[in-house]
C-alpha positions in Angstrom: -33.2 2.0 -68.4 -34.6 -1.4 -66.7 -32.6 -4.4 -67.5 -33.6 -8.1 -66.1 -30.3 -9.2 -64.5 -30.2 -13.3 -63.0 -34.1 -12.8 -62.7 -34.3 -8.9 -60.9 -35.1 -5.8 -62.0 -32.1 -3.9 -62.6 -31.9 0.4 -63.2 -29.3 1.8 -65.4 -29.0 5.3 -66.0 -27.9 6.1 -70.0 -27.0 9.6 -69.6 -29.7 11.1 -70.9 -30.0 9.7 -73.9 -31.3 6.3 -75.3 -28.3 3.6 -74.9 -26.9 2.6 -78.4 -25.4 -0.4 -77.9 -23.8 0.3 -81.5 -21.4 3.0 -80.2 -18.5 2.1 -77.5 -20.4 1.0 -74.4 -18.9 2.5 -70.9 -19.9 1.2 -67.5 -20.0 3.6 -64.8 -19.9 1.8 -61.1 -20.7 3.3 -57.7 -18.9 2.9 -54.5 -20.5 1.2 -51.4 -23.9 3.0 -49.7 -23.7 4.8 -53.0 -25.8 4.9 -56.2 -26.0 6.2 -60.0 -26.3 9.5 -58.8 -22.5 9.5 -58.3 -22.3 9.5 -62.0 -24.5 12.2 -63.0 -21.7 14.5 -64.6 -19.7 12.5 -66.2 -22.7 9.9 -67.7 -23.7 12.8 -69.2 -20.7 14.0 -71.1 -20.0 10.1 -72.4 -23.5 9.8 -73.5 -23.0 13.1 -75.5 -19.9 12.5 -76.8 -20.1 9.2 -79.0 -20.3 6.7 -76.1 -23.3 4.3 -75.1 -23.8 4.7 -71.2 -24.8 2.2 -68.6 -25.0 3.5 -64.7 -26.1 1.0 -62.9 -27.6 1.3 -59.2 -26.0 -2.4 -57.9 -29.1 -4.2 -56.1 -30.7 -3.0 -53.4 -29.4 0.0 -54.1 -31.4 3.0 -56.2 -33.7 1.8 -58.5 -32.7 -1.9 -58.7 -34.5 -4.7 -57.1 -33.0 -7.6 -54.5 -30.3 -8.3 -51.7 -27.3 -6.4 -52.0 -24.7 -8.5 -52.8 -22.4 -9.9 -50.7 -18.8 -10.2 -52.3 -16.6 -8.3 -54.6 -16.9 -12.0 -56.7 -20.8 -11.6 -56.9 -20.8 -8.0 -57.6 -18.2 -8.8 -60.7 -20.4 -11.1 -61.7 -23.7 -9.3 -62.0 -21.6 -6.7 -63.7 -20.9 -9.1 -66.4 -24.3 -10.6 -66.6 -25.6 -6.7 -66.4 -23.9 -6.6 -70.1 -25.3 -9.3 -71.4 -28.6 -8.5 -70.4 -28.5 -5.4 -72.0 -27.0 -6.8 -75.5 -23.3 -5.4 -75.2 -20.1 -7.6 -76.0 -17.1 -5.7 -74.6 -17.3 -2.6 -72.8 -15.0 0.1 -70.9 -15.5 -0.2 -67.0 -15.0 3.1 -64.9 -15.4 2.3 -60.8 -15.3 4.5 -58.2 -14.0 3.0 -54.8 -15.7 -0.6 -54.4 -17.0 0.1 -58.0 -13.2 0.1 -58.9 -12.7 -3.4 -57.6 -15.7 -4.8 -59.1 -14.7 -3.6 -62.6 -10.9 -5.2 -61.4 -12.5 -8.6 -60.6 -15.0 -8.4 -63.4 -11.7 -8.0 -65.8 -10.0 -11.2 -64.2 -13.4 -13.1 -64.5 -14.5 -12.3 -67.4 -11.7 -11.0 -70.0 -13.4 -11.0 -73.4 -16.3 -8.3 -72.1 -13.7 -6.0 -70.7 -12.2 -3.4 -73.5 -10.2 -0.5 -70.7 -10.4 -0.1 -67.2 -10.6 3.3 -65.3 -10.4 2.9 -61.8 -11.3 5.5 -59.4 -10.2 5.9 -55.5 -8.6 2.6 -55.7 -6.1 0.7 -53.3 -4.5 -2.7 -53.5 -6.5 -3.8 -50.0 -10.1 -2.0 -48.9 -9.8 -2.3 -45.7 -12.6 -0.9 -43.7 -12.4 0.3 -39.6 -13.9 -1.7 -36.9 -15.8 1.6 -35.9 -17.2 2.3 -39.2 -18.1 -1.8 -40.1 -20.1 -1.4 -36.3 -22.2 1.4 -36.7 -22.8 0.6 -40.2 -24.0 -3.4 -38.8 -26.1 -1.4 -36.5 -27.5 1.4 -39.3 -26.1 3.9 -37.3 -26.2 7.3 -38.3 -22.7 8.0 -37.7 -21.3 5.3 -40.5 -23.0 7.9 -42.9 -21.0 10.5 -40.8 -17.6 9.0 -41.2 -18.0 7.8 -44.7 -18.9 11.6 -45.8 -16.5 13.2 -43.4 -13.5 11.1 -44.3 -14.7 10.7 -48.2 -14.3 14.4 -48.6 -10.9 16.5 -49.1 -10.5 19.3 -47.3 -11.4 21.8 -49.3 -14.9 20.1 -50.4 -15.3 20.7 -46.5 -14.9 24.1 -46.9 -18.0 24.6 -49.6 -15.6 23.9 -52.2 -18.5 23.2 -55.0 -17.7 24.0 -58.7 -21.5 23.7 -58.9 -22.9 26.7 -57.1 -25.1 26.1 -54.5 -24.4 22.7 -53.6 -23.5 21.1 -50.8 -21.0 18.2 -51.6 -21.1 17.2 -47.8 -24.4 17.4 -47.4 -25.3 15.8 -50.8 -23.5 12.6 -50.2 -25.1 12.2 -46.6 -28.9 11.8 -48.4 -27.6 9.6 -51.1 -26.2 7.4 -48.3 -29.3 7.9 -46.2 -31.3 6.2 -48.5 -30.1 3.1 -48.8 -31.9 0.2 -47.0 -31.2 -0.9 -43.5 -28.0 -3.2 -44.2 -26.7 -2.3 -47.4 -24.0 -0.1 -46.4 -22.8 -2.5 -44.1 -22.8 -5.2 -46.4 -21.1 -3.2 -49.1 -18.3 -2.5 -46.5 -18.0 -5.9 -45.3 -17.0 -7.2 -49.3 -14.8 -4.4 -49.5 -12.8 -5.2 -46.5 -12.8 -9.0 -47.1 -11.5 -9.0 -50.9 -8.0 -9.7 -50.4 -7.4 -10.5 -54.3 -6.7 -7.4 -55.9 -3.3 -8.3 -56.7 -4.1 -11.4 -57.9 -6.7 -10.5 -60.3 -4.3 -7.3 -61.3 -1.9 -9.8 -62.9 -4.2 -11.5 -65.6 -5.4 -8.1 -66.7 -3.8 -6.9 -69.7 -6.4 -3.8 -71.1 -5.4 -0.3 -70.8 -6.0 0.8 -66.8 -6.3 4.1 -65.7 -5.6 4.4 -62.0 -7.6 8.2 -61.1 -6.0 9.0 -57.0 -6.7 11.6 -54.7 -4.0 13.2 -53.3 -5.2 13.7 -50.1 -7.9 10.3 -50.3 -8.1 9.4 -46.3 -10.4 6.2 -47.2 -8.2 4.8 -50.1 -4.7 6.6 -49.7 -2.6 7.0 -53.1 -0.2 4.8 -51.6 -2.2 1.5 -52.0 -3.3 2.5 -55.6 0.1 2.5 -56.8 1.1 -1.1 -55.3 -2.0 -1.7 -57.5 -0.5 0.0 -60.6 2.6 -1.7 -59.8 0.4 -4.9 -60.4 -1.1 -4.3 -63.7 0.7 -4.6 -66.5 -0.6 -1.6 -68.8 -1.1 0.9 -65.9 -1.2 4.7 -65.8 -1.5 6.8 -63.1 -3.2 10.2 -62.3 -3.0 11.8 -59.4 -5.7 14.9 -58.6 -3.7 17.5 -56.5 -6.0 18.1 -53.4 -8.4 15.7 -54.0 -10.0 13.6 -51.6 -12.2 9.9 -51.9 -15.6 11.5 -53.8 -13.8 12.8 -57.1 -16.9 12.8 -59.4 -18.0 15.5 -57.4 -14.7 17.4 -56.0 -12.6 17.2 -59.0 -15.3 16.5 -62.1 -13.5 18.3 -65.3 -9.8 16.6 -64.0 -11.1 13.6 -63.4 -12.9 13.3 -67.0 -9.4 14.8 -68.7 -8.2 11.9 -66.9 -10.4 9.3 -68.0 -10.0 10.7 -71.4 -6.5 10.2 -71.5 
């Protein structure tokens, strides 16, 4: 689906079927380097199930035109403008990693649009290694190394695909290897320097699902539960095993999860 968002060409995937912005409207948003791809389980199963479905690729990223955007702010922003430009009032927002704090700040921003919140690989501060901010600034190869490497649990290392014959290792690297020179970079760079997590945590008052991985290296459980601790109608779910990439590792809990 192609959406004009503040004047650019914006892709959102529906699932594979038309969005009906009659039934319940979930947003699905990707982490950093990452894309709608991400989403193309569990899009799926909400679009069949009585849901209206909205993946977006953020810009410069997929399908959508433009500069990446440079701040958590601007990203929670374009989120809510994304639903207006595609005729929804109030929708359910489900982010995975930086997705998960751009549905957080789109919540504090902009209440009314903002039914639930499912929040995915989350932590109270994103902080982001001076190794892995370098060789992303310099769109070197190993910042798609170490986001993959450290992303995955253990046992996704190990061939660990519910999906046979996939390669969740592998399949990450050449989502992240497409992006543009500078996007992942920049996408790091607003994760690490949003410090107002907690602040935005206390004005939300919708349902919040927290989803953690037990054994997350990139956003450990412990920072998502100071979050929780935050956010006033909080639930946590914690996947046994699971590292950063959930969609893919842990697909069926992590939809029982959303679910509720």
């Amino acid at each position: 689906m192609q959406l004009s968002v503040n004047g650019n060409q914006a892709f959102a995937a529906t699932g594979g079927r038309e969005f009906d912005r009659s039934q319940p409207t979930v947003v699905l948003l990707h982490g950093a380097g990452f894309d709608h791809t991400a989403w193309a389980l569990h899009s799926r199963w909400f679009a069949h199930h009585g849901y209206g479905v909205l993946a977006p690729d953020m810009p410069g990223h997929g399908r959508s035109c433009g500069a990446p955007l440079r701040s958590i702010a601007e990203m929670a922003d374009w989120t809510a403008a994304l639903l207006e430009a595609a005729g929804v009032a109030r929708a359910t927002l489900v982010g995975h990693s930086m997705g998960s704090l751009v549905a957080l700040e789109t919540a504090a921003r902009h209440p009314a649009k903002v039914s639930a919140l499912g929040l995915i690989g989350t932590t109270a501060t994103m902080n982001v290694g001076p190794d892995l901010l370098k060789a992303a600034e310099a769109n070197d190869h190993a910042a798609v190394d170490m986001v993959s490497i450290w992303g995955l649990g253990f046992d996704a290392e190990l061939g660990g695909s519910l999906a046979p014959g996939l390669w969740m290792h592998g399949g990450a690297q050449r989502v992240l290897e497409r992006c543009p020179p500078g996007v992942l970079f920049s996408d790091l760079s607003a994760c690490n320097a949003y410090q107002d997590a907690l602040a935005a945590a206390s004005k939300i008052t919708v349902p919040t699902t927290l989803v953690l991985g037990e054994r997350d290296m990139m956003t450990p459980s412990r920072g998502g539960k100071a979050l929780a601790a935050a956010l006033p109608n909080s639930r946590i779910v914690v996947l046994p095993g699971a590292g950063h990439m959930m969609m893919a590792e842990r697909p069926d809990e992590l939809l029982a999860a959303l679910q509720g």
